[in-house]
Residue, then its C-alpha position, 0 to 999 in steps of 0.5 A: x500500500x502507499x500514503x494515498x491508501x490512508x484515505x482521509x488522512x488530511x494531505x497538510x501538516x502543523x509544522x509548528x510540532x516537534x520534528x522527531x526526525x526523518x524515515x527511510x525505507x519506509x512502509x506504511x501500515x493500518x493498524x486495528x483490532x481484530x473486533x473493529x472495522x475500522x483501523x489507524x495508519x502508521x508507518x515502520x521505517x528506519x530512523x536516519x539518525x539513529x538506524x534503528x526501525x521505528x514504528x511511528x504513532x498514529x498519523x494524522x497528516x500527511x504532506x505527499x510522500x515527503x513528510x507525516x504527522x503523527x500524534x507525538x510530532x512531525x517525521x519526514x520521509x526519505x526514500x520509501x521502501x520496496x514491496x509490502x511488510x513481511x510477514x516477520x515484520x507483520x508479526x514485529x510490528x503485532x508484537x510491539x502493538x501488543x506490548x506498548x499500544x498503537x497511539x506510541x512509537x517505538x524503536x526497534x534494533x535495525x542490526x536484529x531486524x533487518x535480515x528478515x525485513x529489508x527489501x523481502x516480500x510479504x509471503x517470500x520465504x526466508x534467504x536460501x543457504x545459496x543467497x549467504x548472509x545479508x551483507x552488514x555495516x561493518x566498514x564503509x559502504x562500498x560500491x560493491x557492497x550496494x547489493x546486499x542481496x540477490x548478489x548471485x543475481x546482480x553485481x555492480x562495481x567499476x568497469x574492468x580495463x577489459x569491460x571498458x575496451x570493448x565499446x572503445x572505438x570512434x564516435x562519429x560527430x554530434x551535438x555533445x550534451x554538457x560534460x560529465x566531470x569528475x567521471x568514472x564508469x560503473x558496470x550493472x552486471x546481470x549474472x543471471x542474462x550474463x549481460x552488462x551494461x556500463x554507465x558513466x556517473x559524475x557531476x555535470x554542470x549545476x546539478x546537485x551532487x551526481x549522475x548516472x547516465x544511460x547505457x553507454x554504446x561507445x567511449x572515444x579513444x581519447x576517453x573526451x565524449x561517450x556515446x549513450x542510448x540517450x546521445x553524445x555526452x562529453x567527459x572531462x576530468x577521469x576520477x580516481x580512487x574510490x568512488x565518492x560518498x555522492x557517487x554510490x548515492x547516485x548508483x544507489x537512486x538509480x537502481x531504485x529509480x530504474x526498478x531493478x532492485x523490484x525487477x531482483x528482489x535487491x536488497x539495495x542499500x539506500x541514499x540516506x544509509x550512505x549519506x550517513x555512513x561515517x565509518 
């Protein structure tokens, strides 16, 4: 379901109430005993501040998907996340409506959770023995690490030296669009189709941090201008090193944005993990 499900939930917000924070991979729920018809919404997702999931108290406002209002105060809303609850997250969330009422908030260990909930569908069962363990912060999120699950399906990383040369060769002329700066190429590679596609990610002109383009087709020898599905881009500036915190931000929405962690059953780390990720 999403916010709109909630029906007459007012679509405006008092933000004169206290802010308790911001939501992400958020899923909204209706909440009613058994004997009565009627129920009350609420919202389980990840504290961005504290990484631990929360199960909000009654919300009684909304402000599209950006933001809620429940009766303790004001959340705001990051990226939602994908499919339905579980049913371990159902039975989560029956266990601390049991304990502690439907009108309170309540947070909840992520580490503890989150292998059963995160990025799993409502009646999927748990992880094959094939599929390993859920892939945890214990270190800086990586590239690599942006998949945590269905890695047998999908891996993302850099292009290889190899991956890179086969769509090396000329590009005839064209308008080329504005220059990606501060760029490297990202392969998307699909285990199960043994397909791959290169995209080049970088900062280009005033955009707010950086981008993924579309399938690349050809890079020039020169490594100035790339050929995509979309037109002629140029490149200014190669990165090296490690991919930027804004460059597996980027990665990151685009998996989402795309659909391809809903097409795998990903469970792709998110934009806000990332954006906090100071270890």
């Amino acid at each position: 379901m999403s916010l709109k499900d909630f029906g007459s939930i007012p679509d405006k917000l008092d933000m004169s109430r206290p802010k308790l924070g911001q939501l992400y991979d958020w899923r909204p729920l209706i909440l009613a005993p058994e004997s009565e018809p009627i129920g009350t919404a609420h919202l389980v997702g990840v504290d961005a501040h504290a990484e631990v999931w929360r199960l909000t108290s009654r919300v009684i406002g909304t402000m599209g998907d950006l933001a809620i209002e429940t009766i303790e105060g004001v959340y705001g809303l990051g990226t939602a996340g994908t499919g339905e609850l579980t049913t371990g997250m159902l039975e989560l969330v029956a266990a601390v409506a049991s304990d502690q009422g439907i009108e309170a908030g309540r947070r909840l260990p992520i580490a503890r959770y989150a292998p059963e909930t995160r990025g799993r569908w409502r009646d999927e069962a748990g992880p094959s023995p094939a599929e390993g363990p859920r892939m945890t912060r214990t270190g800086p999120i990586t590239i690599d690490g942006l998949v945590r699950r269905h890695r047998d399906m999908i891996r993302v990383g850099e292009a290889t030296p190899l991956e890179r040369q086969a769509i090396a060769g000329d590009i005839e002329g064209g308008r080329v669009d504005k220059p990606y700066e501060g760029w490297r190429v990202i392969a998307i590679r699909d285990l199960r189709e043994d397909a791959t596609t290169l995209h080049v990610v970088g900062r280009r002109d005033l955009s707010m941090g950086e981008c993924v383009s579309s399938p690349l087709v050809r890079i020039s020898p020169d490594e100035t201008v790339c050929a995509t599905n979309d037109g002629l881009v140029g490149l200014q500036g190669k990165a090296t090193g490690a991919p930027t915190s804004d460059c597996l931000i980027a990665v990151a929405r685009a998996l989402r944005e795309w659909g391809i962690d809903q097409e795998y059953g990903l469970d792709a780390v998110a934009p806000e993990e990332i954006a906090r990720d100071t270890s």
